[in-house]
BALOBA-1460 file (C-alpha; in Angstrom, 3 decimals):
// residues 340
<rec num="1" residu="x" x="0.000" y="0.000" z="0.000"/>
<rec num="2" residu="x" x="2.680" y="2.456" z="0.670"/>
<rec num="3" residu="x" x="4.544" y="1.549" z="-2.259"/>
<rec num="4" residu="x" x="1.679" y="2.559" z="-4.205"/>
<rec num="5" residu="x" x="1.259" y="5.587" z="-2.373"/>
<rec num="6" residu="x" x="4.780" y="6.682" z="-3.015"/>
<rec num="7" residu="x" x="4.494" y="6.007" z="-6.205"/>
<rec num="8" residu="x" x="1.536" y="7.536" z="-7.148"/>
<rec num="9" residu="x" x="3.072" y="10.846" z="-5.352"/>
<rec num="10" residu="x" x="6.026" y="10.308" z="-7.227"/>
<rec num="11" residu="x" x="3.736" y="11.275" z="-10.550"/>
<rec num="12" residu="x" x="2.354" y="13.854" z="-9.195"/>
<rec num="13" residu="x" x="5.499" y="15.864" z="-7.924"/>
<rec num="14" residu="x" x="7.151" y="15.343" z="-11.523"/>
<rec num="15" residu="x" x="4.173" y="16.457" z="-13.174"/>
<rec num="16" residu="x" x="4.094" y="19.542" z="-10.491"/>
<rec num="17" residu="x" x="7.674" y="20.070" z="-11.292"/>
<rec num="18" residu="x" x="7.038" y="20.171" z="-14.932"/>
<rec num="19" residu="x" x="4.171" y="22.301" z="-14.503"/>
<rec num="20" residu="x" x="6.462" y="24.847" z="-13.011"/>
<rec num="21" residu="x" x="9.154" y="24.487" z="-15.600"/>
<rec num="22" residu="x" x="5.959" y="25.434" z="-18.066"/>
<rec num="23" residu="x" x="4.901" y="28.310" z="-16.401"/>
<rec num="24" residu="x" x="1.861" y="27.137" z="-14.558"/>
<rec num="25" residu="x" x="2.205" y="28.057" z="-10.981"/>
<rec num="26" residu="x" x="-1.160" y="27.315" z="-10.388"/>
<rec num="27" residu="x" x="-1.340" y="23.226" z="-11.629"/>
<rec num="28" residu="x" x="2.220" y="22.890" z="-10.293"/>
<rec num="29" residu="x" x="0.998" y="23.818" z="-6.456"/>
<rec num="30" residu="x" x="-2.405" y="22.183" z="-6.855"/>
<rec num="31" residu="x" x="-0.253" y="18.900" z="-7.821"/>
<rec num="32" residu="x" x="2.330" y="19.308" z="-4.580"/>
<rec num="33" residu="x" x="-0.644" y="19.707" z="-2.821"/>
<rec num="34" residu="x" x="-2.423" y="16.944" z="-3.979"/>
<rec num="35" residu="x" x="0.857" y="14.420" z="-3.306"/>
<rec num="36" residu="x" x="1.275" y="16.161" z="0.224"/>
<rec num="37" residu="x" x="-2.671" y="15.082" z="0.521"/>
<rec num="38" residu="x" x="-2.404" y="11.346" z="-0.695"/>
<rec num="39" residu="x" x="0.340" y="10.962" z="1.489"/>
<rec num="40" residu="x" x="-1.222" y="12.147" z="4.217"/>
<rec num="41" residu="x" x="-4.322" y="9.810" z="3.442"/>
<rec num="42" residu="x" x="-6.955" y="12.052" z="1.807"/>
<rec num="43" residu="x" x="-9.490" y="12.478" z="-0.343"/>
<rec num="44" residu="x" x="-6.862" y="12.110" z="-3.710"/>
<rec num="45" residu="x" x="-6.020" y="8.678" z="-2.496"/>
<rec num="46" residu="x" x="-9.336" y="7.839" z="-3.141"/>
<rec num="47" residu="x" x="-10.124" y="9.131" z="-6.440"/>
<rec num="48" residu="x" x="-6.198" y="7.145" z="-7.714"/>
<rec num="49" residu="x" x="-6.786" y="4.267" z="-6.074"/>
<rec num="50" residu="x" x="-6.762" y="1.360" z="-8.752"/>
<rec num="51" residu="x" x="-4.369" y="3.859" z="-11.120"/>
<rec num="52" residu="x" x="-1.133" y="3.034" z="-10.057"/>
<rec num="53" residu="x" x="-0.409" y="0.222" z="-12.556"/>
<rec num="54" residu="x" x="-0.279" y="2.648" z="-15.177"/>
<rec num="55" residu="x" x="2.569" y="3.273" z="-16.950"/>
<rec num="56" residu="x" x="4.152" y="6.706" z="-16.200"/>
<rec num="57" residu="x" x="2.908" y="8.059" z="-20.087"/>
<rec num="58" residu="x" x="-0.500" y="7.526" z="-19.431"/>
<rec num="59" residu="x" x="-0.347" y="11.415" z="-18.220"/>
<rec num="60" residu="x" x="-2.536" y="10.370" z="-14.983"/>
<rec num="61" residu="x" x="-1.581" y="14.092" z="-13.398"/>
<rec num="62" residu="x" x="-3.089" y="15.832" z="-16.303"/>
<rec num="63" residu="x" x="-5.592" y="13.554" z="-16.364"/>
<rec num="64" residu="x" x="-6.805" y="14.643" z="-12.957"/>
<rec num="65" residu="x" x="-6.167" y="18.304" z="-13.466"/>
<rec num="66" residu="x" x="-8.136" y="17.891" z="-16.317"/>
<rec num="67" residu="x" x="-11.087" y="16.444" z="-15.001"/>
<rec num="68" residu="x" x="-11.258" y="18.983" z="-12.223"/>
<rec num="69" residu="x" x="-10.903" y="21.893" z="-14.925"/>
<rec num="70" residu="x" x="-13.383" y="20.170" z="-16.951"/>
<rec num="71" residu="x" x="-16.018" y="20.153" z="-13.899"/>
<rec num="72" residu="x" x="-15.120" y="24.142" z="-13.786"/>
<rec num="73" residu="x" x="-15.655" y="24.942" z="-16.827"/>
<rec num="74" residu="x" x="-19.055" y="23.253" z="-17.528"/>
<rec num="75" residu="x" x="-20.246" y="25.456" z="-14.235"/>
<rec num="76" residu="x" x="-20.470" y="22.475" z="-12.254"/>
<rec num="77" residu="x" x="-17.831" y="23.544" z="-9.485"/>
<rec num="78" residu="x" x="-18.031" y="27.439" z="-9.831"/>
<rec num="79" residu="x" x="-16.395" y="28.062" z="-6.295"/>
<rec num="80" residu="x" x="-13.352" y="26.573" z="-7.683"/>
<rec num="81" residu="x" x="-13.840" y="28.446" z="-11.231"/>
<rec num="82" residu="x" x="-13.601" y="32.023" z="-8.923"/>
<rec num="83" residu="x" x="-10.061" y="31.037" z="-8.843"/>
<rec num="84" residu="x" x="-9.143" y="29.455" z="-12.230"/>
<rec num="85" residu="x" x="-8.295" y="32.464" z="-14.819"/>
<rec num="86" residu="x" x="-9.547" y="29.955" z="-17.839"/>
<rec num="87" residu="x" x="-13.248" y="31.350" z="-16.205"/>
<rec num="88" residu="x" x="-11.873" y="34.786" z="-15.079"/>
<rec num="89" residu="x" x="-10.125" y="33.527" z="-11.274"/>
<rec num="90" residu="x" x="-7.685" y="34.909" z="-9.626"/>
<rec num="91" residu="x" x="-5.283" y="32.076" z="-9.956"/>
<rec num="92" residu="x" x="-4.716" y="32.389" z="-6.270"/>
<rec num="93" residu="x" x="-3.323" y="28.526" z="-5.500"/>
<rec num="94" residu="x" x="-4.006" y="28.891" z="-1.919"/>
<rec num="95" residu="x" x="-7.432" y="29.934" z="-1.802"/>
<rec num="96" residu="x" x="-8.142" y="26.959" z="-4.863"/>
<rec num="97" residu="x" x="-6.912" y="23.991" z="-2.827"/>
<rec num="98" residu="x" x="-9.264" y="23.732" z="-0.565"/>
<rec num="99" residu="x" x="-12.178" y="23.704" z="-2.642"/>
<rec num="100" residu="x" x="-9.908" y="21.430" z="-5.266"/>
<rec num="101" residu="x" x="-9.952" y="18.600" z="-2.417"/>
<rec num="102" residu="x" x="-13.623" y="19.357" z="-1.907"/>
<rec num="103" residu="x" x="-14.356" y="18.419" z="-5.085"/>
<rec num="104" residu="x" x="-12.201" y="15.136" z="-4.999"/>
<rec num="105" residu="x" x="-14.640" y="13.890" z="-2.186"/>
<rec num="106" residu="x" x="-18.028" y="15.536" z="-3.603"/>
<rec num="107" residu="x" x="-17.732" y="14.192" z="-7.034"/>
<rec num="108" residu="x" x="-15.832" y="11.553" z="-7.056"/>
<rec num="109" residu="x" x="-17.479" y="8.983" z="-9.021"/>
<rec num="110" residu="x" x="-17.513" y="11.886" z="-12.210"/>
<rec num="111" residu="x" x="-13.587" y="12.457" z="-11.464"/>
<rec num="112" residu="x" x="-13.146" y="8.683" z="-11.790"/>
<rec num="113" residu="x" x="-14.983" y="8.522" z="-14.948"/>
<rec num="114" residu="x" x="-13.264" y="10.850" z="-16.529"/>
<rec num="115" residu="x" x="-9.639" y="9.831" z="-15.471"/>
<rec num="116" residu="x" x="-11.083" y="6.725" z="-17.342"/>
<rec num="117" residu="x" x="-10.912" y="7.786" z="-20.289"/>
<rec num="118" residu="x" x="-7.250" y="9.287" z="-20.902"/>
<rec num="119" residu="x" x="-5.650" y="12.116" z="-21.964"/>
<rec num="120" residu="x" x="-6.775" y="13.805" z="-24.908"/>
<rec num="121" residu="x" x="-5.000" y="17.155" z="-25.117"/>
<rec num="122" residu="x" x="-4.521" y="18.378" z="-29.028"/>
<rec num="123" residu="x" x="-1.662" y="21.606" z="-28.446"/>
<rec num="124" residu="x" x="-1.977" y="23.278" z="-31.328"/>
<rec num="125" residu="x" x="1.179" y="25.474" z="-30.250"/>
<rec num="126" residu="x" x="3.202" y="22.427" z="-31.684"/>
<rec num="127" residu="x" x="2.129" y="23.347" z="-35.079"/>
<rec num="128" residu="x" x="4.460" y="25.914" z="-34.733"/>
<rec num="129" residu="x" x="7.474" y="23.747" z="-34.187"/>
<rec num="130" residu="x" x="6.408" y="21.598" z="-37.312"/>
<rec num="131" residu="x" x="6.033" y="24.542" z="-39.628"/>
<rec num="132" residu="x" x="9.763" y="24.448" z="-40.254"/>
<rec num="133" residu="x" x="9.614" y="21.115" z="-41.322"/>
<rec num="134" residu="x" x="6.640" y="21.454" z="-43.967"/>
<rec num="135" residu="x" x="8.408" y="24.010" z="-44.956"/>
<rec num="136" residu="x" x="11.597" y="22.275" z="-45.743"/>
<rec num="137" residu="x" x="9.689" y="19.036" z="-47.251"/>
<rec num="138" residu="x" x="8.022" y="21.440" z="-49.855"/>
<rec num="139" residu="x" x="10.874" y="23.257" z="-50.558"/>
<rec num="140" residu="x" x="12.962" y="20.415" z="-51.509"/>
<rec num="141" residu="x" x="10.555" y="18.115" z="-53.555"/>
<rec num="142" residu="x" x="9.233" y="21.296" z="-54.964"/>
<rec num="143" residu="x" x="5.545" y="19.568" z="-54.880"/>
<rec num="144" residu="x" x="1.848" y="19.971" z="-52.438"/>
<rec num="145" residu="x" x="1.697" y="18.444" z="-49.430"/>
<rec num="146" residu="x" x="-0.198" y="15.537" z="-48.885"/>
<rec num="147" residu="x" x="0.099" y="15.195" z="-44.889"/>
<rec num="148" residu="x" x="-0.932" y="12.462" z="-42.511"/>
<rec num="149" residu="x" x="-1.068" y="12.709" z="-38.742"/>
<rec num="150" residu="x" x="-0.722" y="9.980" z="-36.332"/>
<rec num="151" residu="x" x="-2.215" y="10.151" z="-32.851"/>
<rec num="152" residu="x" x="-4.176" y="13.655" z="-34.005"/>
<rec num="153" residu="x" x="-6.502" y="13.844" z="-31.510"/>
<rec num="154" residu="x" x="-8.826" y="16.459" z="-32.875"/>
<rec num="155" residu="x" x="-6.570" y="16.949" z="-36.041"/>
<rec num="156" residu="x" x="-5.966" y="20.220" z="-35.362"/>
<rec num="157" residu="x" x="-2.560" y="20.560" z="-36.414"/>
<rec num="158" residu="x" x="-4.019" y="18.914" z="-39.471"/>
<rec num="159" residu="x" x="-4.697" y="22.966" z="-40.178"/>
<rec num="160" residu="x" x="-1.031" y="23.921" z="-39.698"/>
<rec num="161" residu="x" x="-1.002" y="25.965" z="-42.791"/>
<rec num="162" residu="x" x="-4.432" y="27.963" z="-42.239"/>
<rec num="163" residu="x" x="-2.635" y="29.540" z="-39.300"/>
<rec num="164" residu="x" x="-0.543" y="32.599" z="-39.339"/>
<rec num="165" residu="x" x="3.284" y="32.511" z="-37.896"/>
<rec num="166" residu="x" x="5.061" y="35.887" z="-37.183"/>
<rec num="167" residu="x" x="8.785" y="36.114" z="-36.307"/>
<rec num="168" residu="x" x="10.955" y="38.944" z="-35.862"/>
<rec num="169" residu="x" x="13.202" y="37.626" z="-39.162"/>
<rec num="170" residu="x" x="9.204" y="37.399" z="-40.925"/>
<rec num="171" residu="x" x="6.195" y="35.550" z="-41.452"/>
<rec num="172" residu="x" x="3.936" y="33.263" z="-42.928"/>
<rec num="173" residu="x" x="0.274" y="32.511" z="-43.554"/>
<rec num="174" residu="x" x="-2.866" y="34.267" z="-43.490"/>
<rec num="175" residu="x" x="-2.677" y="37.320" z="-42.004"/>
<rec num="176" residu="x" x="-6.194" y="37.553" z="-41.214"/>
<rec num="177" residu="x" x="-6.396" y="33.464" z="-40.046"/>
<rec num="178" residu="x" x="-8.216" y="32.715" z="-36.838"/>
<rec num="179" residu="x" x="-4.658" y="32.179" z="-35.432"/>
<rec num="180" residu="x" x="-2.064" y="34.108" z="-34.689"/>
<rec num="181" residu="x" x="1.368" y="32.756" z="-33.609"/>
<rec num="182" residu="x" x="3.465" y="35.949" z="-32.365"/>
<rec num="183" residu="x" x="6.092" y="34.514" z="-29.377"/>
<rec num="184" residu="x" x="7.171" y="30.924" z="-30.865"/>
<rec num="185" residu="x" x="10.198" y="31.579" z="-32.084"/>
<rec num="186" residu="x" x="13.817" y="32.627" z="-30.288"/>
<rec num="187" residu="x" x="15.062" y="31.158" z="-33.777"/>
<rec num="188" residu="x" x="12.791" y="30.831" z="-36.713"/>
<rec num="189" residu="x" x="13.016" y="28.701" z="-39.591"/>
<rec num="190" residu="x" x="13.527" y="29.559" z="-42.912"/>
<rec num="191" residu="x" x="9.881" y="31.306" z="-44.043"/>
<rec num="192" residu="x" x="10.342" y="32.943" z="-47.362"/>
<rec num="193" residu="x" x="9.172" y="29.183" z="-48.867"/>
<rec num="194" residu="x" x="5.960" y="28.044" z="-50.005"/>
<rec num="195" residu="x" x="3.691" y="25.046" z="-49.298"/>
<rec num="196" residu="x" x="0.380" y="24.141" z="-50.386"/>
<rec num="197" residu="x" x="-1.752" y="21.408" z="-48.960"/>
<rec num="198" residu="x" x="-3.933" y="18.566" z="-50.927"/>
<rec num="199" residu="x" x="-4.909" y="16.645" z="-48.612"/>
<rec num="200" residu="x" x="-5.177" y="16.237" z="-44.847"/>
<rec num="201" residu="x" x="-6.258" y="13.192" z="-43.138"/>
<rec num="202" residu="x" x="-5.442" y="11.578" z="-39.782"/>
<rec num="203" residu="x" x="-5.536" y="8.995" z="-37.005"/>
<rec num="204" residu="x" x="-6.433" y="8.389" z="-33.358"/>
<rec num="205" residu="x" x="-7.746" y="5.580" z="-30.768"/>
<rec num="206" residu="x" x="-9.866" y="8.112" z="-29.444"/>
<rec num="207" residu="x" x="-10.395" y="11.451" z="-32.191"/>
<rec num="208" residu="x" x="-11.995" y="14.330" z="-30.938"/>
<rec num="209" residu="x" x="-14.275" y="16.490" z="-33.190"/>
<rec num="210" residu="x" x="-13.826" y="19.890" z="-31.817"/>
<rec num="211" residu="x" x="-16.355" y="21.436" z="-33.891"/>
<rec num="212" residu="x" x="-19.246" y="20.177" z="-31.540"/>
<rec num="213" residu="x" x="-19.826" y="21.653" z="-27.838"/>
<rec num="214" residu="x" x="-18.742" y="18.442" z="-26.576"/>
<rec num="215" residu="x" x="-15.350" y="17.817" z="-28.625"/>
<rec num="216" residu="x" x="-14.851" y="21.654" z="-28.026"/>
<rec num="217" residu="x" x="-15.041" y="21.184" z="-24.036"/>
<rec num="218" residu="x" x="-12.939" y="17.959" z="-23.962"/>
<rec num="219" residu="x" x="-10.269" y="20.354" z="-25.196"/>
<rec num="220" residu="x" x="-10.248" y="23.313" z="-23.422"/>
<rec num="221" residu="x" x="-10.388" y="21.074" z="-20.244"/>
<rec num="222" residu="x" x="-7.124" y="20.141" z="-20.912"/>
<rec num="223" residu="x" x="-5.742" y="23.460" z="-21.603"/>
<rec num="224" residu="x" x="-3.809" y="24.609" z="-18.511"/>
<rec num="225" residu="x" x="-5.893" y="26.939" z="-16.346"/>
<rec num="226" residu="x" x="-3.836" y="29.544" z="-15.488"/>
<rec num="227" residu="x" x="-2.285" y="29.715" z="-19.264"/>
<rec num="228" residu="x" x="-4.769" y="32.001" z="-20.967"/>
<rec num="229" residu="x" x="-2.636" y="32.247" z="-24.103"/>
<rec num="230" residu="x" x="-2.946" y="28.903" z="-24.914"/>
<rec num="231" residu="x" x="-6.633" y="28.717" z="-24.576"/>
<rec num="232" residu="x" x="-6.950" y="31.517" z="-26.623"/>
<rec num="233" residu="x" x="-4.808" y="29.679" z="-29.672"/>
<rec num="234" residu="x" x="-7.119" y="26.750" z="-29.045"/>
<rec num="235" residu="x" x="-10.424" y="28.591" z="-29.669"/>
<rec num="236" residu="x" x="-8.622" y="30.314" z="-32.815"/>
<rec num="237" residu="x" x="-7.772" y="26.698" z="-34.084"/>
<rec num="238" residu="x" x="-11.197" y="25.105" z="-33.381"/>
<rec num="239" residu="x" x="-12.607" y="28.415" z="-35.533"/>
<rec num="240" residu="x" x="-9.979" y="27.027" z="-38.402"/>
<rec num="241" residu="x" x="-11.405" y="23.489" z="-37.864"/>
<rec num="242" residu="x" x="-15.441" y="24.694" z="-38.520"/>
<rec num="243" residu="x" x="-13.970" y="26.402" z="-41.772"/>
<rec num="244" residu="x" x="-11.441" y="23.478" z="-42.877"/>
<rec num="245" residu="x" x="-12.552" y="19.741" z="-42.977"/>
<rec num="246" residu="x" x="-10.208" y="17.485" z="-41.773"/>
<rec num="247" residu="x" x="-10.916" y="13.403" z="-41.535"/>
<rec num="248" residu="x" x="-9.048" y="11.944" z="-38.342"/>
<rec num="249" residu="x" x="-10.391" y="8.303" z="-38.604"/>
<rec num="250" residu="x" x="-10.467" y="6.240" z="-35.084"/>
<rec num="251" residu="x" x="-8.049" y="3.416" z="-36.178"/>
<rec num="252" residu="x" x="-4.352" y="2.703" z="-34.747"/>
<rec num="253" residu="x" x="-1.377" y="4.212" z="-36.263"/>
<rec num="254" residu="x" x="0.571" y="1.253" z="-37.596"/>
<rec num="255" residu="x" x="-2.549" y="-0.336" z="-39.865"/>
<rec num="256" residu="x" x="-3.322" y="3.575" z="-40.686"/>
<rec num="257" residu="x" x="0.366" y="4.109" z="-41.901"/>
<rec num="258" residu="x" x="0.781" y="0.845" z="-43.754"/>
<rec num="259" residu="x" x="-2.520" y="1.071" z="-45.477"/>
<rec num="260" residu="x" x="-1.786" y="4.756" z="-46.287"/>
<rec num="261" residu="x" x="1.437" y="4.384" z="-47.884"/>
<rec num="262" residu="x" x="1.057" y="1.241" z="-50.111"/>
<rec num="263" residu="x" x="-0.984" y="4.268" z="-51.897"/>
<rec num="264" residu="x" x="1.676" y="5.800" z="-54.099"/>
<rec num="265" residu="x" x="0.688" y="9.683" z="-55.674"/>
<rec num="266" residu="x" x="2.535" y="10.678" z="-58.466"/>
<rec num="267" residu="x" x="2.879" y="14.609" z="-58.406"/>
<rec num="268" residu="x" x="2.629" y="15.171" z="-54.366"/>
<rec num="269" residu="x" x="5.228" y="15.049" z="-51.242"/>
<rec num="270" residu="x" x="3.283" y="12.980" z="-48.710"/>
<rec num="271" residu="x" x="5.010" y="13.666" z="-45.134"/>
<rec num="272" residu="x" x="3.762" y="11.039" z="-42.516"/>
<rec num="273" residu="x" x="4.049" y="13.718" z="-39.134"/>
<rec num="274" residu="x" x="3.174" y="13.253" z="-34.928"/>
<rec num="275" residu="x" x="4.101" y="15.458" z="-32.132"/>
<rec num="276" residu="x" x="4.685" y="13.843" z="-28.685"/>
<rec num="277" residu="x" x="2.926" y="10.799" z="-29.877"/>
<rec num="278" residu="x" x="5.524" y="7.743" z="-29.582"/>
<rec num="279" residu="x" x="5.080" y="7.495" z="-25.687"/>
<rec num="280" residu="x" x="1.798" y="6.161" z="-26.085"/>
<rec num="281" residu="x" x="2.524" y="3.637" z="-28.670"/>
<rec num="282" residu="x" x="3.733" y="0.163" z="-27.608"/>
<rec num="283" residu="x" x="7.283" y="-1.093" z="-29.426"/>
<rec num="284" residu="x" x="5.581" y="-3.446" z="-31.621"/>
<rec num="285" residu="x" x="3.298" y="-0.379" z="-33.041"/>
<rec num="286" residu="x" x="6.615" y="1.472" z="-33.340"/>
<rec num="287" residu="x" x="7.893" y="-0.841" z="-35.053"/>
<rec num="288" residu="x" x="5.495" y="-1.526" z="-38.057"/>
<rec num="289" residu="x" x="5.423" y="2.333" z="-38.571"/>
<rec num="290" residu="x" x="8.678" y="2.464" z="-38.663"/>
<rec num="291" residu="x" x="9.145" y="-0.213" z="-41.612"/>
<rec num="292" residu="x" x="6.270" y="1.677" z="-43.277"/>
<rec num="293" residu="x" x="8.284" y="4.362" z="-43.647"/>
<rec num="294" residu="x" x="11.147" y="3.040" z="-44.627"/>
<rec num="295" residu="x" x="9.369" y="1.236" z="-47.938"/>
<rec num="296" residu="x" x="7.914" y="4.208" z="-48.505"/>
<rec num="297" residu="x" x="9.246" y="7.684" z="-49.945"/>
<rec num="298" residu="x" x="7.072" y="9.558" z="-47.821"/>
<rec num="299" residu="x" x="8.761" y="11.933" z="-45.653"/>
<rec num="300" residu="x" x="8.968" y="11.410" z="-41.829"/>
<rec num="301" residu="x" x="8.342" y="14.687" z="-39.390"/>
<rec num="302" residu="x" x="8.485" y="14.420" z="-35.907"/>
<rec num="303" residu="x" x="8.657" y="16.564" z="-32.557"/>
<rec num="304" residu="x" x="9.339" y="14.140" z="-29.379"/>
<rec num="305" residu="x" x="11.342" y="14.555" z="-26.046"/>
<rec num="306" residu="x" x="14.624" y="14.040" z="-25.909"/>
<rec num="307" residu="x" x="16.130" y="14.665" z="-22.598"/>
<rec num="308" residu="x" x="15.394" y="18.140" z="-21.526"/>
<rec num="309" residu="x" x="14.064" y="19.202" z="-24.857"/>
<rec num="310" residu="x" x="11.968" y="18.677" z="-27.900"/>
<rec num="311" residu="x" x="13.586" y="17.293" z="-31.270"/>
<rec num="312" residu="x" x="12.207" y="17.967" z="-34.545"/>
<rec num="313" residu="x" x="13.516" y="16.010" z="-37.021"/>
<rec num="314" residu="x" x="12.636" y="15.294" z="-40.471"/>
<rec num="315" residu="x" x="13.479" y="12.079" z="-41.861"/>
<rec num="316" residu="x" x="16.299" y="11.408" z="-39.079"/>
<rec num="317" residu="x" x="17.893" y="14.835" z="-39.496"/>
<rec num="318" residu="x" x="17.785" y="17.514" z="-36.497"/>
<rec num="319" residu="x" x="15.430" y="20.768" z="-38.077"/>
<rec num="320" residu="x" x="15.445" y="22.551" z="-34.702"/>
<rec num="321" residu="x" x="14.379" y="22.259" z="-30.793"/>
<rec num="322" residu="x" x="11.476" y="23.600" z="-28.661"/>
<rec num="323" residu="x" x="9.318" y="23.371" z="-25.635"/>
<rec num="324" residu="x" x="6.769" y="20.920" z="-24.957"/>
<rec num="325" residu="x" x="3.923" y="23.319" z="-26.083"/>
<rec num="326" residu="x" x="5.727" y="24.600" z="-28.961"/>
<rec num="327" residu="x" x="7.080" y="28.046" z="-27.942"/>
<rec num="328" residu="x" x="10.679" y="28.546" z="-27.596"/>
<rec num="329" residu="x" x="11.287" y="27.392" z="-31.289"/>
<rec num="330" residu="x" x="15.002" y="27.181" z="-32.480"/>
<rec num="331" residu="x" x="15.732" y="26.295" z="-35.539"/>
<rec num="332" residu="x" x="18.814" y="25.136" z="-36.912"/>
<rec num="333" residu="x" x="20.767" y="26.947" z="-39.366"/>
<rec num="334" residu="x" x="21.945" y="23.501" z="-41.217"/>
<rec num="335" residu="x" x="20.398" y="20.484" z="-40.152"/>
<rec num="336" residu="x" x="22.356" y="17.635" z="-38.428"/>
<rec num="337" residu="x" x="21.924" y="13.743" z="-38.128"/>
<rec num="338" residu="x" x="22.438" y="11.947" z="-35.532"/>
<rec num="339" residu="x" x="26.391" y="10.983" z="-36.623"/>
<rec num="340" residu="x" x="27.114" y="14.338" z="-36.869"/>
């Protein structure tokens, strides 16, 4: 029992400690708070109990922050919401714990449900990092894009190129799109370069459609409270989404990969792409995707962890680095394999 205990706070602090890093005071005390609390025997113990066998990816830390903020935002706790900003708060941390652990012990059963069903958080600040690398795909085949997403959620980086990127070195997109991305980059990529999209289509055990109330909510709830910026891309992006079809069809990534690339287009550059994806995928799945690719001539974009950071690479080669939510973008002036 302790062992699970420990462990269980164990998640919690790193998540709280991440939180921090990100610039989300708020989460990152509610989280310290809630391991001090499940050590200490309360109410959070009871709302984990029977999580603790799940493997450290499965996000169960923003999974519970999430189901809280989801309860706030559909007016169901809206005590707690006088101190979440995402519903005009005051972000006070003190003042929001107490009423946090209230809720663990009043609504339990709904918290449990919803840790149920996973993590489902679509951060369209990533498409951001991955402009870069459409970028440099069209600009060396010289051809339209036709781009596939694995684990999209509610394809919303599907609609990279309907958004609008400003840098201080200059910009690209729509200048009147629903969204605007104005702090990303510390070092932009190359954005005098064209790229025109054909087709958009992706993948997920679980897609979201974030054009309905519902789909919409599921979302937000998993927005950061206390990051206002970020909630405000996310409504610009879902605005993009009721304008711009996109098919993300509920299937796993491996069969949706295979089956998508024994298709051969003459005339288009067909870039397979997933941001902080390959966590939740077991080494088999990896695996099969991974011989996909290579048969295929499709290109291969990524952005995943690595270490303290976040690589992305296209096709094996290092484009650039940035933070988990896509800001901080640095991109590399030449880029560099792994042997280099």
């Amino acid at each position: 029992m302790q062992e699970t205990t420990d462990r269980l706070a164990r998640r919690l602090r790193r998540q709280a400690a991440w939180c921090s890093e990100l610039e989300s005071p708020l989460y990152a005390s509610l989280l310290e708070s809630a391991a001090d609390d499940l050590e200490s025997g309360g109410p959070t113990g009871e709302v984990l109990e029977g999580f603790a066998d799940e493997p450290g990816t499965a996000a169960l830390a923003l999974r519970l922050l999430g189901a809280l903020h989801r309860l706030v935002l559909n007016d169901t706790l809206p005590e707690l919401a006088s101190h979440y900003p995402s519903t005009g708060g005051d972000g006070d941390p003190a003042a929001a714990w107490p009423l946090f652990r209230q809720a663990l012990v009043e609504h339990q059963t709904r918290i449990r449900e919803l840790l149920a069903s996973g993590c489902q958080t679509n951060e369209v600040g990533r498409s951001a990092a991955l402009l870069g690398g459409f970028l440099e795909a069209a600009h060396r085949t010289h051809l339209p894009l036709r781009i596939l997403e694995i684990g999209a959620s509610a394809g919303l980086n599907l609609r990279w190129d309907r958004y609008r990127y400003e840098s201080a070195a200059g910009a690209w997109g729509d200048p009147a799109s629903h969204l605007r991305f104005t702090h990303s980059f510390e070092t932009p990529p190359p954005m005098e370069r064209t790229a025109d999209v054909v087709e958009r289509k992706g993948c997920d055990l679980n897609p979201i459609d974030p054009t309905t109330e519902a789909g919409a909510l599921t979302l937000r709830s998993f927005i950061w409270a206390d990051q206002l910026s970020r909630m405000a891309q996310l409504d610009g992006a879902i605005d993009v989404a009721r304008e711009v079809p996109a098919e993300v069809e509920k299937i796993d990534a491996a069969t949706f990969v295979e089956r998508e690339l024994r298709r051969v287009d003459e005339g288009v550059c067909t870039v397979v792409f997933h941001s902080v994806f390959t966590q939740y995928v077991d080494e088999p799945g990896r695996e099969r995707i991974a011989a996909a690719l290579r048969a295929s001539p499709a290109f291969h974009l990524s952005m995943e962890p690595e270490e303290n950071t976040f690589e992305i690479r296209l096709n094996g080669e290092l484009l650039g680095t940035s933070r988990a939510h896509g800001t901080h973008v640095r991109w590399l002036t030449t880029p560099r394999r792994d042997s280099d």
